[in-house]
BAKOL-799625 format. One line per field, with one value per atom (N, C-alpha, C): x, y, z; atom name; residue number from 1. Coordinates in pm, 1 decimal. Example, Ala and Ser with C-alpha at 12.3 -4.5 7.8 and 13.67 -1.06 7.14 Angstrom:
REM residues 2
east	[1319.0  1230.0  1320.0  1285.0  1367.0  1290.0]
north	[-569.0  -450.0  -330.0  -225.0  -106.0  3.0]
up	[780.0  780.0  780.0  708.0  714.0  787.0]
atom	[N  CA  C  N  CA  C]
nr	[1  1  1  2  2  2]
This chain:
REM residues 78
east	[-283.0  -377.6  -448.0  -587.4  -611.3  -607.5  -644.7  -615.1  -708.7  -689.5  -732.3  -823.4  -963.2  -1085.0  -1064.8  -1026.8  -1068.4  -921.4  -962.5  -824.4  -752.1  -867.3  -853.4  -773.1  -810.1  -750.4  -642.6  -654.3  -489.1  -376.6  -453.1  -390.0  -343.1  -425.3  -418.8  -299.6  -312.1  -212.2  -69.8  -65.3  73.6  131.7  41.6  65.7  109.5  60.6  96.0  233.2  287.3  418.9  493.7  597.4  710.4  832.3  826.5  918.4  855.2  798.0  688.9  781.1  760.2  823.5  771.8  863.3  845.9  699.7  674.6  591.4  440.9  455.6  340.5  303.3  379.7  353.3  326.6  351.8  267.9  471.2  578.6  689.9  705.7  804.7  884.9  979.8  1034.2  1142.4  1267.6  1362.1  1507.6  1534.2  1586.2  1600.6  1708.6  1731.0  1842.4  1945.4  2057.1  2193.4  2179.2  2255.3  2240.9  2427.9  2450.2  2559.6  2597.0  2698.2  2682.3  2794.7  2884.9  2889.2  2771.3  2684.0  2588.0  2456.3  2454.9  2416.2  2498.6  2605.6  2669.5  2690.4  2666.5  2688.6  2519.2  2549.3  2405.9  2350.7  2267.1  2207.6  2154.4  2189.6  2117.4  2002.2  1966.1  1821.1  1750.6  1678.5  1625.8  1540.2  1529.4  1439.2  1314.8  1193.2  1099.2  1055.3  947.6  920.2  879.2  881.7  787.7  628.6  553.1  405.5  323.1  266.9  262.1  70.5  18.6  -98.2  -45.0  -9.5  -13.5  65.4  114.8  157.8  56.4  -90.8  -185.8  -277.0  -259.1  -374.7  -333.3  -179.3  -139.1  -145.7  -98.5  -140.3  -261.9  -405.4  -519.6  -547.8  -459.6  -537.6  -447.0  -339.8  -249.8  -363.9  -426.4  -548.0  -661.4  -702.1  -812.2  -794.0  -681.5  -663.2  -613.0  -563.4  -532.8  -653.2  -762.5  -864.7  -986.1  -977.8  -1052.6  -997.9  -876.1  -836.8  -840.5  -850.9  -863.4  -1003.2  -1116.5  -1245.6  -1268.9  -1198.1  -1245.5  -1193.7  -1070.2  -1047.7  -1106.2  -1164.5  -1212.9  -1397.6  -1448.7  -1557.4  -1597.2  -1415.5  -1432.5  -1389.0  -1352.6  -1353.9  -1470.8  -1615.2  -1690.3  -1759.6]
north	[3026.1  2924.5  2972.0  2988.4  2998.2  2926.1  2925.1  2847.3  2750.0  2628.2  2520.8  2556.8  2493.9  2528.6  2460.9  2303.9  2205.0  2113.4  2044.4  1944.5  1848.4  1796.8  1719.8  1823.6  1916.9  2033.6  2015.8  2027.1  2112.1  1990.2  1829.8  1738.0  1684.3  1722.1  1717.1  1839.3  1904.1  1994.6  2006.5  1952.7  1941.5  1772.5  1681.5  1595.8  1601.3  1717.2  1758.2  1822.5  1866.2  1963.2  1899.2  1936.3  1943.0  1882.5  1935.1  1898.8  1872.9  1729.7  1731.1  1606.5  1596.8  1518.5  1385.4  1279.3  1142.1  1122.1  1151.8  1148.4  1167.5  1269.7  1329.1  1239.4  1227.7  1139.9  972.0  943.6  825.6  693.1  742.5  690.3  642.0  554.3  524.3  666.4  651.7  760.8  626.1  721.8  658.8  550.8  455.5  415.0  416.0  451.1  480.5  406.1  446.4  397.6  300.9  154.8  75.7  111.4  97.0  120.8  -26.8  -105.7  -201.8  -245.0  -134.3  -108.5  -80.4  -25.2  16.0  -135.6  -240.3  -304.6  -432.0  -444.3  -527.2  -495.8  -366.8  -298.4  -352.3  -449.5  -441.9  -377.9  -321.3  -255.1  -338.1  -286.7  -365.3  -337.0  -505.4  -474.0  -361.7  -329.6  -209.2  -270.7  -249.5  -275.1  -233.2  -324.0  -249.6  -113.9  -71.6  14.7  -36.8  0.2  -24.7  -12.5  -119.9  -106.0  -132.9  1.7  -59.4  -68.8  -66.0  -133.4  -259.1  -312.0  -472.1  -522.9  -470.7  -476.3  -491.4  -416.6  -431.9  -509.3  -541.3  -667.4  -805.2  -812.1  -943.1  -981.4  -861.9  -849.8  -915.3  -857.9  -892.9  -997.9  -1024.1  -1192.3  -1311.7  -1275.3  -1340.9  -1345.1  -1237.0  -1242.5  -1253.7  -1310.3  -1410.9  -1512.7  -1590.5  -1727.7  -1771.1  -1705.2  -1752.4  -1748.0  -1713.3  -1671.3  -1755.7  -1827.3  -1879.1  -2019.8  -2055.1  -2216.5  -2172.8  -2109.5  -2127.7  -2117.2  -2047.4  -2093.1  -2235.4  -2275.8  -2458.8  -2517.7  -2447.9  -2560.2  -2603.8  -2450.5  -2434.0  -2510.9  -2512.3  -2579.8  -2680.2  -2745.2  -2887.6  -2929.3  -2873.3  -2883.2  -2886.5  -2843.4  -2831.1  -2915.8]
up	[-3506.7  -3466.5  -3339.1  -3349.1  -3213.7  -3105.6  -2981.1  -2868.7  -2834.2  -2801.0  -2795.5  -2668.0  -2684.4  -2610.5  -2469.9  -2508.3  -2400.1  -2411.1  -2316.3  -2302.3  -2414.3  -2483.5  -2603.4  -2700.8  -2726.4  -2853.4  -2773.9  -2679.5  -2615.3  -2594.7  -2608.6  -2624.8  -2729.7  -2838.2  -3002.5  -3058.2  -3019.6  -3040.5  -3010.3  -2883.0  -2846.1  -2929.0  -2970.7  -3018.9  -3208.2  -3237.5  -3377.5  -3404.7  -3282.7  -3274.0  -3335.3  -3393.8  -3462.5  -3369.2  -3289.3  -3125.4  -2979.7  -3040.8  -2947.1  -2817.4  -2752.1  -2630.3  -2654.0  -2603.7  -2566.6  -2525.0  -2406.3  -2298.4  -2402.2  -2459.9  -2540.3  -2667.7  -2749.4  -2825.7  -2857.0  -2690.5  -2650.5  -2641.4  -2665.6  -2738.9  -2524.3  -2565.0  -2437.2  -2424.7  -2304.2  -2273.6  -2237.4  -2273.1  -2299.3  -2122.7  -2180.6  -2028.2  -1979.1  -1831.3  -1739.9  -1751.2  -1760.2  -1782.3  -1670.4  -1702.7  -1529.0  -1475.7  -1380.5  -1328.5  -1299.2  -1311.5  -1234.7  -1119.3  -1129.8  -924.3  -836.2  -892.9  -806.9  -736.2  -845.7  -910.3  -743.5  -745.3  -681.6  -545.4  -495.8  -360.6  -296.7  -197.0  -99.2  33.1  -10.5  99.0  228.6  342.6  472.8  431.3  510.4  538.7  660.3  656.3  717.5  882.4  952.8  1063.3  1043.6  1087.6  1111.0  1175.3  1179.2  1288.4  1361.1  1525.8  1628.2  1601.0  1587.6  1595.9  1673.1  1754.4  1877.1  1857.1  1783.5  1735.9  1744.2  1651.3  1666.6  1804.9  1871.0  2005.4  2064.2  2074.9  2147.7  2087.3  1985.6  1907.8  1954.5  1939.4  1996.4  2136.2  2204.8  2403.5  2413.8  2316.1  2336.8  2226.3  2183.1  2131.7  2259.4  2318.5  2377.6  2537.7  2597.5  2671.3  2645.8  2522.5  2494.2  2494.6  2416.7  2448.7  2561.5  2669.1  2783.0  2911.0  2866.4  2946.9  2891.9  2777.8  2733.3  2733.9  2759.2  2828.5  2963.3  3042.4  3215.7  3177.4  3097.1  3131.9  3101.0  3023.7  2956.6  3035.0  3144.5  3223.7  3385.5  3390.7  3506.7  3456.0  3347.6  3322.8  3346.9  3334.6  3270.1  3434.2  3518.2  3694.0  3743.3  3719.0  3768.8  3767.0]
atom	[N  CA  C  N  CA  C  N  CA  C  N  CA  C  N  CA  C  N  CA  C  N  CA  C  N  CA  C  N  CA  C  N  CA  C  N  CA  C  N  CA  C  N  CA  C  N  CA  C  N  CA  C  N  CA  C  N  CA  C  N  CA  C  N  CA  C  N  CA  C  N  CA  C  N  CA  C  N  CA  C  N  CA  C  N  CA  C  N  CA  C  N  CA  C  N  CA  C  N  CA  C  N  CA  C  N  CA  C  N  CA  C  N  CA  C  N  CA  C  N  CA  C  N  CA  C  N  CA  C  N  CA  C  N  CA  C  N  CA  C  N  CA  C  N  CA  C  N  CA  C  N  CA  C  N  CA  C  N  CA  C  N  CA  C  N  CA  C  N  CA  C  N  CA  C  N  CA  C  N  CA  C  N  CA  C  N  CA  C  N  CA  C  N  CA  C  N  CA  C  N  CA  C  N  CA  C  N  CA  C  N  CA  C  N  CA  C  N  CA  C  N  CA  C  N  CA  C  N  CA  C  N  CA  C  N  CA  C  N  CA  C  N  CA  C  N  CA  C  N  CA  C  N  CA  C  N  CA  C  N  CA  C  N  CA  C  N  CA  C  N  CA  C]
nr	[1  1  1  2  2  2  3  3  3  4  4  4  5  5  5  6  6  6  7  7  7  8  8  8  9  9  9  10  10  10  11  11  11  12  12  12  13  13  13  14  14  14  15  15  15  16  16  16  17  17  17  18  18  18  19  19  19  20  20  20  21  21  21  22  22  22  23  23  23  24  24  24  25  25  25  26  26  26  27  27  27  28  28  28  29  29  29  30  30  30  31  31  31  32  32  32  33  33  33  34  34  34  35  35  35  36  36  36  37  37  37  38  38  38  39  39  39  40  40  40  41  41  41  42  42  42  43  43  43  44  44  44  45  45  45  46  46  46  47  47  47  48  48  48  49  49  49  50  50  50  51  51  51  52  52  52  53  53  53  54  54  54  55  55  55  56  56  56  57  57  57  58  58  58  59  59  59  60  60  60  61  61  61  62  62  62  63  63  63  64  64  64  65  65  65  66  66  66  67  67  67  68  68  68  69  69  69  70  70  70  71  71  71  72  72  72  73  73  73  74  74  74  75  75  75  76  76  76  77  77  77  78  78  78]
């Protein structure tokens, strides 16, 4: 047989095989044994990371709203 030109031949072809794979012939692949010790063992929860972006988004929303009630209050003094 000669050799398949383009992707389609070469997809058509491996799909005609005799011993052609799961994956290829469009089939599910076998599914993973479940363990169920594995199943009953819980994992900690994990910590975040430090983000120190939102560290500085909140700094600066935390010095907007505090600068923007001393202006309403200093307004509302005048």
């Amino acid at each position: 047989m000669p050799e398949p030109t383009n992707l389609t031949d070469r997809i058509s072809y491996l799909r005609d095989r005799k011993d052609r794979s799961p994956i290829v012939q469009g089939g599910e692949a076998p599914a993973p044994k479940k363990n169920p010790q594995k199943n009953k063992r819980r994992r900690p929860e994990r910590k975040l990371a430090n983000d120190y972006f939102m560290l500085f988004v909140y700094a600066l929303l935390a010095i907007a709203l505090v600068t923007q009630l001393g202006l309403i209050v200093w307004l509302d003094l005048i």
